[in-house]
N, C-alpha and C positions, 0 to 999 in steps of 0.2 A: 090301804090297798085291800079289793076283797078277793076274796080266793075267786078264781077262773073257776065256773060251773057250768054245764055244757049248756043249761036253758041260755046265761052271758053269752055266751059264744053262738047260739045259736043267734042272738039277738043281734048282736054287734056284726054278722057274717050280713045278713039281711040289710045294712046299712049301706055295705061298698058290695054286692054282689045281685046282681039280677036273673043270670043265665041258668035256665034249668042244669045242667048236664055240671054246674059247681056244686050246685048242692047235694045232687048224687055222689059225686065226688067225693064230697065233704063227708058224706054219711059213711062212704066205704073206709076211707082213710078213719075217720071214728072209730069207727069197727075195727078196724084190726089193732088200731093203739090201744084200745079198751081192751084185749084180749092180750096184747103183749107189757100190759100193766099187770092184769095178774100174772101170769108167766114169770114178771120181775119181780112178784108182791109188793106192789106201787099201789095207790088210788087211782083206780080203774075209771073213776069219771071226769077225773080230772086231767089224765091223758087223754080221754075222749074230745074231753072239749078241747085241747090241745090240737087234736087231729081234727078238727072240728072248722077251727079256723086259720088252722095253716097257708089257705092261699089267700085269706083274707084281700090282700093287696093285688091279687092278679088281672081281675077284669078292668081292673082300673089303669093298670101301669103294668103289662102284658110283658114290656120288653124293660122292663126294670123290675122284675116281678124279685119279692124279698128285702128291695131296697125303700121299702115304703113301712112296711109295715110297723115300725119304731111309731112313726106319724101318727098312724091310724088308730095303733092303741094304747102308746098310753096317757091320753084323754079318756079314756076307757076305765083308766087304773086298774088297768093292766102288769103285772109283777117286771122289772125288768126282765129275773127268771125264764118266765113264763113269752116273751119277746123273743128274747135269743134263740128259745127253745124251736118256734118258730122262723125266724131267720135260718136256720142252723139247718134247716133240710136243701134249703138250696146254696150250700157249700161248694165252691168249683164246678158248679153249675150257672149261676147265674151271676155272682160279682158279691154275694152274700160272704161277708168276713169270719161267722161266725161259725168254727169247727164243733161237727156232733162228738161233742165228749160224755154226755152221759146217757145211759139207758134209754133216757125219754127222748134226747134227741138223737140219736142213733137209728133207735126204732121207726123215726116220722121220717129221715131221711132214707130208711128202708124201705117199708111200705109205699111210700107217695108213690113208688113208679109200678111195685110189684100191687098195687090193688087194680091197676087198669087194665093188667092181664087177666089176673080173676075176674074183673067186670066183663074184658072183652068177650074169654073163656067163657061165660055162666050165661052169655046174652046167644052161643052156640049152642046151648043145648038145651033139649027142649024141656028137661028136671031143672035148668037154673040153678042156683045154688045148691041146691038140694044133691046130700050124698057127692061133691065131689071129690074127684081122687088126689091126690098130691102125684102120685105117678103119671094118672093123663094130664094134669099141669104140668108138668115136668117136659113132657113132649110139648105141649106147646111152647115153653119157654124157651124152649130149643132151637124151635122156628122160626128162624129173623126174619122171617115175612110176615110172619102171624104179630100184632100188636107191633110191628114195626116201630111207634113212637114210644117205644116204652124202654127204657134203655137197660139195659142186663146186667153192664157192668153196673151200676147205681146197683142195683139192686142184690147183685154178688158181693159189692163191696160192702153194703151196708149190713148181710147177713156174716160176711167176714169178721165186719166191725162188732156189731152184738158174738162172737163166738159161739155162732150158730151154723149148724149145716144148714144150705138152702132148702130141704123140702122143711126142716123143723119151722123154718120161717114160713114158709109158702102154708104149713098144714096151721097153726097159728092167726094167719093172714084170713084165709076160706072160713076158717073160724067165726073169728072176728064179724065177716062181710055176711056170712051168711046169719047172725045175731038181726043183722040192719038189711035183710032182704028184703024186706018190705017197703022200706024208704028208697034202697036202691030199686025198686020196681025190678027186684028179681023172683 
């Protein structure tokens, strides 16, 4: 089995995924697992690619989304590891059995929902990424109208889980996205 490297991952996403707006996605959530890999002094590329193809299975199986993905990769040889870690962000979410117990899934089950407020946030202002605050994020995340589909407890819970205050996650997160602004077309 070979080690998951984010060029794999980028290659293997490109197989089951078409839709522009996944692979921004995919770039955001990258970004910030890449930043909260050092954080945990993890290999930062290989959380990447982790975050990289996390929804691998969604355009495909939208309303089974995480119940697929076992399928898709490992014909890939794909680490089981490396599976769960993915399965394991949509925990009590989506019918995914596989509880975030360690750093790297913790982290993917964090982020996934907290990077589409920072996209939403960064696509409001006219600096984009550039210089954001963790305090005027903070206001927006406050705002249950603003990014509406972005759920807060996920996101609360997942910063709970890693034993992190939310802005140390959130300033982390901006980190990370703003690394891959360029892919994210911010």
């Amino acid at each position: 089995m070979a080690d998951l490297t984010l060029e794999k991952a980028k290659e293997i996403l490109k197989k089951h995924t078409t839709e522009p707006h996944l692979f921004v996605h995919a770039a955001a959530v990258s970004g910030a697992m890449g930043t909260l890999a050092e954080h945990f002094g993890e290999d930062k590329e290989h959380w990447q690619a982790i975050g990289w193809l996390h929804d691998v299975d969604f355009e495909k199986f939208p309303a089974e989304h995480c119940q697929h993905v076992r399928e898709l990769l490992e014909p890939e040889g794909i680490s089981p590891d490396d599976i769960n870690t993915i399965i394991s962000h949509g925990y009590g979410l989506t019918g995914a059995d596989v509880k975030p117990e360690t750093n790297c899934q913790k982290s993917l089950f964090a982020v996934d929902e907290l990077t589409g407020i920072v996209h939403a946030y960064a696509l409001m202002r006219p600096e984009r990424m550039e210089g954001m605050a963790v305090k005027s994020l903070k206001k927006k995340f406050k705002d249950k109208r603003f990014a509406a589909k972005c759920n807060r407890e996920v996101i609360q819970k997942g910063a709970d889980d890693l034993g992190m205050e939310l802005g140390e996650l959130m300033e982390l997160c901006i980190k990370g996205m703003t690394e891959n602004a360029e892919l994210l077309e911010l």
